[in-house]
N, C-alpha and C positions, 0 to 999 in steps of 0.2 A: 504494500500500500504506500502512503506518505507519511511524512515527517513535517509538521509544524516546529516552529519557535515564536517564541515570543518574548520580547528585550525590549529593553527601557533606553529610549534617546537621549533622556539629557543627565541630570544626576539621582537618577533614583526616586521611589516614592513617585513615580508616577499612576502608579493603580493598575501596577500588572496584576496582580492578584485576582481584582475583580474581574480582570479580562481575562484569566487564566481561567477563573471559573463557569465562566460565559462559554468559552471554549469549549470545557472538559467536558460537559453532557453528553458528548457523544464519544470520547477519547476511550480507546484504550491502557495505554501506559503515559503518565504524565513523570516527568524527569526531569529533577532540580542536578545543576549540570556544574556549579560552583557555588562558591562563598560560604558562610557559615552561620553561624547565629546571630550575624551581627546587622542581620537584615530582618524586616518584620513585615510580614503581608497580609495582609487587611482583608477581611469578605466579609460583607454581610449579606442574610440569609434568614426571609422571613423577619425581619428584624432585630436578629441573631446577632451578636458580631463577634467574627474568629478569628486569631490573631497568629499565624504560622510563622516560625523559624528556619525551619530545618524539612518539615516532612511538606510535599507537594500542597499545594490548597486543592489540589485537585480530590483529596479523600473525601470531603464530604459527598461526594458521587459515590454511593455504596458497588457504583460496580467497575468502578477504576484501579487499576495498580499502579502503586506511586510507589517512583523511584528514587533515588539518594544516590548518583552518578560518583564516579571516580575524578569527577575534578572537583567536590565538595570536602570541607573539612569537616568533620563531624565530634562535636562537643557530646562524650558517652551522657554530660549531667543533663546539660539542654535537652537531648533526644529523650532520658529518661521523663525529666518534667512535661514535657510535650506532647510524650504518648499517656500521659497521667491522667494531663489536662484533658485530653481528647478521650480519656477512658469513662472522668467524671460527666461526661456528654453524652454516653453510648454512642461512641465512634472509638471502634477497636481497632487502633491503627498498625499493633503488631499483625493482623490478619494480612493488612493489604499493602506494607510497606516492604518492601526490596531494596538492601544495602549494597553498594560495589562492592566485593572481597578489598579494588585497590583504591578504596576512601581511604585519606587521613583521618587519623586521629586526633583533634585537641588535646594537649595535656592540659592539669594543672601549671605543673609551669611556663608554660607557653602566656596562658594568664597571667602570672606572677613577672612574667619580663616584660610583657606587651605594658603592663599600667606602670609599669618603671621605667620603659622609657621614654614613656609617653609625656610621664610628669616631670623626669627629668629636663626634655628636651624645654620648656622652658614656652617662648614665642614664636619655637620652629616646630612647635608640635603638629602632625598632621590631624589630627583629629580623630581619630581610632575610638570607637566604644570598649576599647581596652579587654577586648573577650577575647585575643591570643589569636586572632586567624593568620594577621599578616606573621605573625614567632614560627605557626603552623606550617604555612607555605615555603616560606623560609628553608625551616629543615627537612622539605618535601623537595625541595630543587637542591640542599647540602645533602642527601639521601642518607638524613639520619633520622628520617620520617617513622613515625609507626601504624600500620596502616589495619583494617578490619578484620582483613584477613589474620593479622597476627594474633589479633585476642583469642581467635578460636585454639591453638595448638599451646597448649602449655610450658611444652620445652622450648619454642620458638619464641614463642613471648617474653621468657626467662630471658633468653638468650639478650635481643633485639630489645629489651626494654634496661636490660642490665648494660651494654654497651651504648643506647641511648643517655642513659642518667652519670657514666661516668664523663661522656663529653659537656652535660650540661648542667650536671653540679661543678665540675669544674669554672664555668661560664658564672652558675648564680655566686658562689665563692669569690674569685676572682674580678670578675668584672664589675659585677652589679652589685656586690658585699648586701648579696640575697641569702638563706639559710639554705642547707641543702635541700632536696629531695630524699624522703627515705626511702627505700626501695620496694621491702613489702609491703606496705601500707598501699600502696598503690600496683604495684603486680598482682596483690588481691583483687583490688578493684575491678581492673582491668579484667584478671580471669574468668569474675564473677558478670561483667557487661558482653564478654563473650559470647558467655552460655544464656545469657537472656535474649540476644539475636543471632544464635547460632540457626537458626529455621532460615531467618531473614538475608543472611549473606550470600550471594552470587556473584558468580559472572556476566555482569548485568550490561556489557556490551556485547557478548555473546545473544544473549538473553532477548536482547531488543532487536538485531539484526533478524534475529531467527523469527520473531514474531513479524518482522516489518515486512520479510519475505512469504509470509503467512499470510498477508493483508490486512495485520493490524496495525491500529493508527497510533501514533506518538505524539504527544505535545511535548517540546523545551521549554521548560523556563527555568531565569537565570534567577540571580540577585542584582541589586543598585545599578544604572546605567551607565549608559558605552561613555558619558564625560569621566567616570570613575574608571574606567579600564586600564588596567596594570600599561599599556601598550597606545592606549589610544584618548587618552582620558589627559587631565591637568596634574599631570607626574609634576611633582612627588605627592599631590594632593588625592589621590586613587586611592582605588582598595587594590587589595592584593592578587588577583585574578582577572586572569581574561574573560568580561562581562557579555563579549559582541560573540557575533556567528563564529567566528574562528573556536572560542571556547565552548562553546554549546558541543560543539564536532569533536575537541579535545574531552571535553568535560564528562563526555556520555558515550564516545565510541563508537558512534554510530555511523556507516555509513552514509560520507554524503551525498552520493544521489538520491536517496532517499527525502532528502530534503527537498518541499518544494514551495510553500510558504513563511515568510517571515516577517512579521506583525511588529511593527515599532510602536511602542505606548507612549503615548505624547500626554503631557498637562497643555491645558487650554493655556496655562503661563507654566514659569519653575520655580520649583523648589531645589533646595539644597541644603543637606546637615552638615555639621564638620566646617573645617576650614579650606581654603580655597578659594581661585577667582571664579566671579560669576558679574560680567559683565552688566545684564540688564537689572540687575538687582534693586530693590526699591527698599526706604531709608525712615525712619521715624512713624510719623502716622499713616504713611500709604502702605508701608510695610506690615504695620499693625492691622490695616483693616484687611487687607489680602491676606492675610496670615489666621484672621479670626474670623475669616469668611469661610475660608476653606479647610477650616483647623487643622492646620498645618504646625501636627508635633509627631516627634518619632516614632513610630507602634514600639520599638525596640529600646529605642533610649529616654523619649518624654520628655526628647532637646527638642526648642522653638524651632520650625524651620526657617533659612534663611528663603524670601521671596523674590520673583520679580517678572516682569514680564517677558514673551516668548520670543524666545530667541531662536530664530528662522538656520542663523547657521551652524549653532550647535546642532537642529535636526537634520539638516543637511549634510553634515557630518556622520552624522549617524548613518544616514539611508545609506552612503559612501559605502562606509567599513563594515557593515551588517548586510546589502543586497538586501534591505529594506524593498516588499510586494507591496504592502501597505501601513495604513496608520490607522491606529484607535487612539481618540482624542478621549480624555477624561475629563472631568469636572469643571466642565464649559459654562454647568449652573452657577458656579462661587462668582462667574464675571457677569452674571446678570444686576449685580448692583450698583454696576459703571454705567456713566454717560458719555465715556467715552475712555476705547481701550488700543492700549500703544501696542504695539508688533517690533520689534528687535529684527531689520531687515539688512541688514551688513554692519560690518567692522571699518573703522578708521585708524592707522595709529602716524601720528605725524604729523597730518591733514591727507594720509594717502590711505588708498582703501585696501584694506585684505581680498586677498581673490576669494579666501576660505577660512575654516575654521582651521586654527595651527595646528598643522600635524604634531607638535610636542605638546601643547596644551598652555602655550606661555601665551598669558592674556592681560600681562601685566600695560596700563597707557594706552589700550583702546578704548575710542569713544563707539558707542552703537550708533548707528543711524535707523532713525525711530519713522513708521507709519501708524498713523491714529487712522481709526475707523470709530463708526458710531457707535454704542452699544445699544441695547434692547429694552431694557429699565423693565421687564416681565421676567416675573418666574417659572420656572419651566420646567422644575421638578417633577410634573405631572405628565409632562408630553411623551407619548409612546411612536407618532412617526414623525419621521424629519420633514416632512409637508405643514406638519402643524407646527413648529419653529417660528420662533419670528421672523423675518426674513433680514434681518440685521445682522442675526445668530446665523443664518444660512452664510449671509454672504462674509462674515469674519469665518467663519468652516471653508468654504471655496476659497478664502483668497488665502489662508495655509496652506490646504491643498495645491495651489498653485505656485507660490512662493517655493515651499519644500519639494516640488517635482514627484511627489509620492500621492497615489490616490489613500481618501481618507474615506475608511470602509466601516467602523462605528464610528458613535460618540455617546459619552457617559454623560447623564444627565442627572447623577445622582447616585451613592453607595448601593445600592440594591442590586439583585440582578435584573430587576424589571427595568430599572432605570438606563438601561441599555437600548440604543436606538441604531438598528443596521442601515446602512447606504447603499 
């Protein structure tokens, strides 16, 4: 059959979730393909609201398998509370979740360096929620990683967990005048997280190919967006993963002809948590009221988001390095209470224009050059098709579409899955 994905264009927190769960009703295998705990995705449901880490949004579909890909890092504590939280729900996520054997592991101490040097680093801090992914990835490219597969075999564990702890007690010792790591205390842990997903563990790019040749269908989805990407994103201001197409492909193992759509989720404007340039950004009370329109705080950390309006070449950007088919625009409602709304339609630095968005991500001295449209001054929370739209709201929807050169095939009118309007 095909392969779907679905990624975030500008820095995350755009409302893939919701649009992952829009998707999944008819999905066979949904497949979180990077990052780690340090991402939080949002669904509401019936009036419900679910707040996912780590296991796909796609489980509440009682007839989906969700997967946890080999380019995710996986925190054993998160997963545990996760599947807890989802138990006190009747949603039995041990049933229907599938781990890589070749997933990272999160340690504790991965934690324990990550908020150290986070706090140390002073006003060069990148902004990390301090949960050890970038520590994680790190010794997954130094290949002193510990990964799924090893919790299962107990000698191996021993092995691989006891040559792990002398290179990075060494490190908390030495470097960071951290306490050590005690060994068993934690080889217990570990052996004991084994045997509670020893059902769960595969070879989950095997797994997917062989179904995908079957004619079953896949959805990708990632964490935080391609501006955050390890490669493509405001380096040194990213997360620590390749977020865009390239990592979905790594992240999951799946072959890629199989792929044949790819869904950029766009905010009617941006957001962004963490530190970093962000060009169109807005400042004092415009910021507050964008901010408290669209309650924009982190599912994962409960930081304020930073705001500002849509910036044309960060999605531009995106379509580029992702092979971006189309766009789902989200929360177009929160701009209904403008009279008039700016569009971020190119870069200046100098007085001379950028052809594009920087391929390093240095955005340091550009001005935006700004287009205003009207806004609609009606609520539209209630609207089920795009004919009954204002036509104000219509034509700010076309004149993205047209700006970004990608056609734009939902738009979110609202957290719900009803609030979803196809094109």
């Amino acid at each position: 059959m095909s392969a779907a994905l679905v990624v975030g264009t500008q820095w995350g927190d755009e409302g893939k979730a919701k649009v992952i769960d829009y998707l999944s009703s008819k999905i066979d295998f949904i497949v979180r393909y990077q990052g780690g705990a340090n991402a939080g995705h949002t669904v509401v449901v019936d009036g419900e609201t679910y707040i996912f880490h780590l296991i796909p949004s796609g489980i509440l579909y009682p007839n989906a398998v969700c997967v946890i890909g080999n380019g995710v890092v996986l925190d054993p504590e998160a997963f545990r509370d996760e599947v807890r939280a989802l138990a006190r729900r009747n949603i039995e996520a041990k049933e229907r979740v599938i781990i890589s054997d070749a997933c990272h592991l999160v340690l504790p101490l991965h934690r324990i360096i990550d908020a150290h040097r986070e706090n140390a680093a002073g006003e060069k801090k990148i902004g990390t929620t301090k949960r050890g992914i970038g520590i994680c990835y790190g010794d997954k490219t130094m290949r002193i990683g510990l990964r799924a597969g090893d919790v299962l075999h107990a000698d191996r564990l021993r092995d691989r967990l006891g040559h792990i702890l002398e290179i990075k007690n060494y490190e908390l010792k030495n470097l960071y005048r951290l306490p050590e790591v005690e060994f068993n205390a934690l080889y217990e842990d570990l052996l004991a997280f084994g045997n509670e997903i020893r059902g769960m563990v595969k070879n989950t790019s095997l797994l997917l190919n062989e179904n995908l040749a079957k004619g079953k269908t896949v959805l990708l989805e990632g964490a935080q967006g391609t501006g955050l990407d390890i490669d493509f994103g405001t380096y040194p201001y990213v997360t620590s993963s390749n977020t865009t197409t390239g990592g979905a492909i790594a992240g999951s193992g799946i072959d890629f002809r199989f792929l044949k759509t790819v869904t950029g989720i766009s905010k009617a404007y941006v957001s962004r948590v963490g530190e970093g340039p962000f060009p169109t950004e807005l400042f004092g009370a415009e910021v507050e009221k964008l901010r408290e329109l669209g309650h924009e705080y982190g599912a994962t950390t409960g930081r304020p988001r930073r705001c500002g309006w849509f910036d044309v070449e960060l999605v531009r950007h995106a379509a580029r390095v992702n092979g971006l088919t189309e766009i789902a625009l989200t929360k177009i409602d929160v701009l209904s209470a403008y009279d008039t709304i700016k569009i971020g339609v190119g870069y200046k630095r100098g007085g001379e224009k950028l052809p594009a968005f920087p391929t390093d991500g240095y955005l340091e001295g550009v001005e935006v050059v700004y287009e205003e449209m009207p806004g609609w001054k009606k609520e539209i929370g209630h609207v089920l098709k795009y004919s009954d739209l204002p036509p104000e709201c219509c034509k700010y929807i076309r004149r993205l579409e047209e700006l970004c050169e990608v056609p734009i095939k939902l738009v979110s009118v609202g957290p719900g899955r009803e609030h979803t309007i196809p094109l």
